[in-house]
N, C-alpha and C positions, 0 to 999 in steps of 0.2 A: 304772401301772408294769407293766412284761411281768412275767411266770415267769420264772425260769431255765429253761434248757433239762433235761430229764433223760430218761433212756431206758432203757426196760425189753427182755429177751430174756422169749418167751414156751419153756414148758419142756414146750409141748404137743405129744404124740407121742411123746415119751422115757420108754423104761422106765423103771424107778425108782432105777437104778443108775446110768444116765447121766444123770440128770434133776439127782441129789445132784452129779454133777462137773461139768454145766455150769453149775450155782446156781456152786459155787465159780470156776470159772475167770471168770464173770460179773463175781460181786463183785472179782475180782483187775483186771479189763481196766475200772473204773469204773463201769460201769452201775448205776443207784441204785437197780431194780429187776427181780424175776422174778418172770413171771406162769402161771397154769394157768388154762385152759377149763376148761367143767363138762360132758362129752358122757356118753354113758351107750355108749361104744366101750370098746375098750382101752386106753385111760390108765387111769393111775390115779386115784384117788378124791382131787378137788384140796386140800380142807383137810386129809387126812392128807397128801396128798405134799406138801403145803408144810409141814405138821410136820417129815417127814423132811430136808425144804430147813432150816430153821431149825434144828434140833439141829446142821447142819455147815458154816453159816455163821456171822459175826458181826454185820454191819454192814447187807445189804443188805436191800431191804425187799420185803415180800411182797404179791405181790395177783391173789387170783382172778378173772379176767376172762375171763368173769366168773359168777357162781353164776348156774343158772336158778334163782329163784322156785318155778318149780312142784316144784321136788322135797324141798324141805322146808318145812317146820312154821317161822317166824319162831319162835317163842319158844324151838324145839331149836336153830335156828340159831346163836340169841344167844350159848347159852350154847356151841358150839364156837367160834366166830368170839372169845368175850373168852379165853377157856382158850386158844386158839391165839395171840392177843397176849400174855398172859401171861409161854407156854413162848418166846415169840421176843424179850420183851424189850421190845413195844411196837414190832416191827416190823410191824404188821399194817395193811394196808388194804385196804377190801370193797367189791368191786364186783360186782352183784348186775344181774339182765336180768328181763326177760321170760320167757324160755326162746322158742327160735325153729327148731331144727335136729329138721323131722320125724321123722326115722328116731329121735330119740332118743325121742319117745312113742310111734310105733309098737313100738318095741321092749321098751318098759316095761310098755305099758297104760296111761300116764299120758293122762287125756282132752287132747287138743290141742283148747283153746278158742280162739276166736277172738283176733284182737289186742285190737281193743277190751278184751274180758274178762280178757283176762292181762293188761291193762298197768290195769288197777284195780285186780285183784288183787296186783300188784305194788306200787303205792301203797299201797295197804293195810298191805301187806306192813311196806314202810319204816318206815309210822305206828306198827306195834309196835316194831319194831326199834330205833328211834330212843333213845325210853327206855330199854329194856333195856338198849342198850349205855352208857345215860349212868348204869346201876346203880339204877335207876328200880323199882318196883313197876307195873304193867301190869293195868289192866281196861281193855276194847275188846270193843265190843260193835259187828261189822260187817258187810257184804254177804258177807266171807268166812271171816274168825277171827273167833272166842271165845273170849276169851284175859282170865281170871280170876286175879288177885295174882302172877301169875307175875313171878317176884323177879330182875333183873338181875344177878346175881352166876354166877363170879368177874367181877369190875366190869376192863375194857380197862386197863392199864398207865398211861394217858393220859390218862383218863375218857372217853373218847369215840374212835370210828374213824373219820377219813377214809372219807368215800361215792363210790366211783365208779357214777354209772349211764351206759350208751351206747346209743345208737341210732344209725338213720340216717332214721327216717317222723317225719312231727312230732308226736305225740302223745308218743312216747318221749323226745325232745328238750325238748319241752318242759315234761315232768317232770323231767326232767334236773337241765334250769336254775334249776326251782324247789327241788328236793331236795336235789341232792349236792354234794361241794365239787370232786368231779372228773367233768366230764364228756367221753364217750367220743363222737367222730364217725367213724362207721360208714356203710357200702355199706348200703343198706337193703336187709334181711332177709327182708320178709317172703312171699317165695315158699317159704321151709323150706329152700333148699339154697342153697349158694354158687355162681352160674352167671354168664352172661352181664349177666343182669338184675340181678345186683346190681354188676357191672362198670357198667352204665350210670347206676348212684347215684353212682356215685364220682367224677364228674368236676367241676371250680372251679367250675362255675354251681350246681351242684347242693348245693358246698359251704356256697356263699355262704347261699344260701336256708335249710341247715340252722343255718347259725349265728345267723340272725336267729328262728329257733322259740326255740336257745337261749338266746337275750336275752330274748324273748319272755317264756319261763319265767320270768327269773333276774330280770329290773328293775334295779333299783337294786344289787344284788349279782353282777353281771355280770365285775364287773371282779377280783372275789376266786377267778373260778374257775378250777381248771384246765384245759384243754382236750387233750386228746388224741385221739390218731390211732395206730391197726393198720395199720402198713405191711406189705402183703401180697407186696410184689415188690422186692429191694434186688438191683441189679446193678451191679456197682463194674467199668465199659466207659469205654475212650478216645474213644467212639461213640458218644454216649448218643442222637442221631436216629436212625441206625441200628437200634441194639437196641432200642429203645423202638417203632420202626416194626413188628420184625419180632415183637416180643412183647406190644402193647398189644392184639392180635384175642385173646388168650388172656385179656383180661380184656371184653370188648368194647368195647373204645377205639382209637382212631385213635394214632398216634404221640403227633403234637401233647396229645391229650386226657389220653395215660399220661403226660406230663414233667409235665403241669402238674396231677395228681392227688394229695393227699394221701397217698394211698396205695400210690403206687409211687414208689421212687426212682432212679434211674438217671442212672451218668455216674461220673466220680472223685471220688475223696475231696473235692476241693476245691469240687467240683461238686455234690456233693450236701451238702456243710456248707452253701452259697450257697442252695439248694432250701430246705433247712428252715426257715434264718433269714427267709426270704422268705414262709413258712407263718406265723412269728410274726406277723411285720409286716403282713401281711393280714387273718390270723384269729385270732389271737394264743394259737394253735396253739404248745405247748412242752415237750409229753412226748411223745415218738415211744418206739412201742413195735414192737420185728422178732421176727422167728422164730428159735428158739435156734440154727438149724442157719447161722445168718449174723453168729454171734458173731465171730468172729475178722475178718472180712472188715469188717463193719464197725465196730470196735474203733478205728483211726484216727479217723472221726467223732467217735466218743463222747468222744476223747479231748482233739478240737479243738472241743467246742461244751458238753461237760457242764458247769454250774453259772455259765455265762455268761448 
């Protein structure tokens, strides 16, 4: 049986004052979610600015997409991540990475390890996290935590968080599919910057191939997950060949390549509800998620495809 449809604004970039009015005009215009990156730039710091998200909403649901791993301690994690469901009501879901955006360890001093080594330490990661957040007691004894009675409390609203993890290489994927109950299909990352090269991750052959890591992972539990997609480019054109020709070298794809990408949408309203539904039905692809700054514009969509 598919997903429903649902779609998140990401509220990355926005100061903290426009961050709290586009949470709101979101939850007004249906979107079932808003999300924060984790960069170590000028945003704000994503679980307090989803704090302040959640103190002046009611309904809509929260998720950092997603925390890098390397910057905190799982067991400090746990215990912001259930205190933040908590203050929101049980609107809280976690979506946790790798970490992959160089300039944010050059910046820091955080060591940038390898992929390999971050995405074990990542697992790891999870393997504490899991209990804590189910209000668990925790001893782990591993390749990277040592993590001794550390007490799951305040215990998640829920007893437990919805897990997103995303990638776009197959080791990330298919941890994904073994781990979380939402997983994220992403441009692979692993050059550290967002460029051409990860434009050429993005296109249906390449999709295809990551969704079968994801099954891969997932087995028999394949069909319980949900799958999503960061749509990087929404352009609402009477033109959609046109625009898509003159805009897909900016991702490095060909026209053809950019319509038929996950991550770029383009064309009218009615034309791009047809694109998504057709994302279902192939990959069974049914949380899209856009950049706050194409809230209103694409609001029609959301409004002809949410919870179908």
């Amino acid at each position: 049986m598919a997903h429903p449809f649902r779609f998140s604004a990401s509220l990355g970039g926005l100061p903290l004052d426009a961050m709290v009015s586009t949470a709101q005009r979101a939850e007004a215009l249906g979107y079932a979610t808003v999300t924060l990156p984790d960069h170590l730039d000028d945003q704000p710091a994503p679980l307090i600015g989803l704090t302040a998200v959640a103190m002046h909403t009611t309904s809509i649901t929260l998720l950092p997409l997603v925390l890098a791993n390397d910057y905190r301690h799982p067991a400090v994690l746990a215990k912001e991540l259930a205190t933040l469901d908590r203050l929101s009501n049980g609107r809280l879901e976690f979506g946790i990475g790798a970490g992959w955006m160089t300039t944010d360890y050059e910046h820091s001093g955080i060591t940038h390890d390898g992929p390999g080594t971050r995405i074990r330490r990542l697992r790891e990661a999870v393997d504490v996290l899991t209990p804590l957040l189910a209000g668990e007691a925790v001893d782990h004894d591993g390749e990277f935590y040592a993590v001794h009675g550390a007490m799951g409390e305040p215990r998640p609203s829920t007893g437990r968080l919805p897990l997103l993890l995303a990638g776009g290489k197959e080791k990330m994927l298919t941890l994904a599919g073994e781990k979380a109950d939402i997983v994220g299909i992403n441009p692979g990352l692993t050059a550290g910057v967002i460029d051409e090269r990860a434009g050429r991750d993005a296109t249906l052959q390449q999709t295809d191939r990551k969704l079968e890591w994801v099954r891969n992972g997932a087995g028999a539990r394949f069909d319980r997950i949900e799958l999503q997609t960061r749509v990087h480019m929404v352009v609402i054109s009477d033109d959609r060949e046109t625009t898509a020709a003159e805009l897909g070298p900016l991702l490095g794809l060909t026209g053809e390549e950019t319509l038929a990408s996950p991550h770029a949408l383009i064309g009218t309203t009615d034309q791009i509800a047809e694109e998504i539904q057709g994302w279902r039905d192939r990959w069974g692809i049914s949380f899209v998620s856009i950049n706050g700054d194409q809230l209103e514009e694409f609001a029609p969509v959301v409004e002809a495809l949410a919870g179908t």
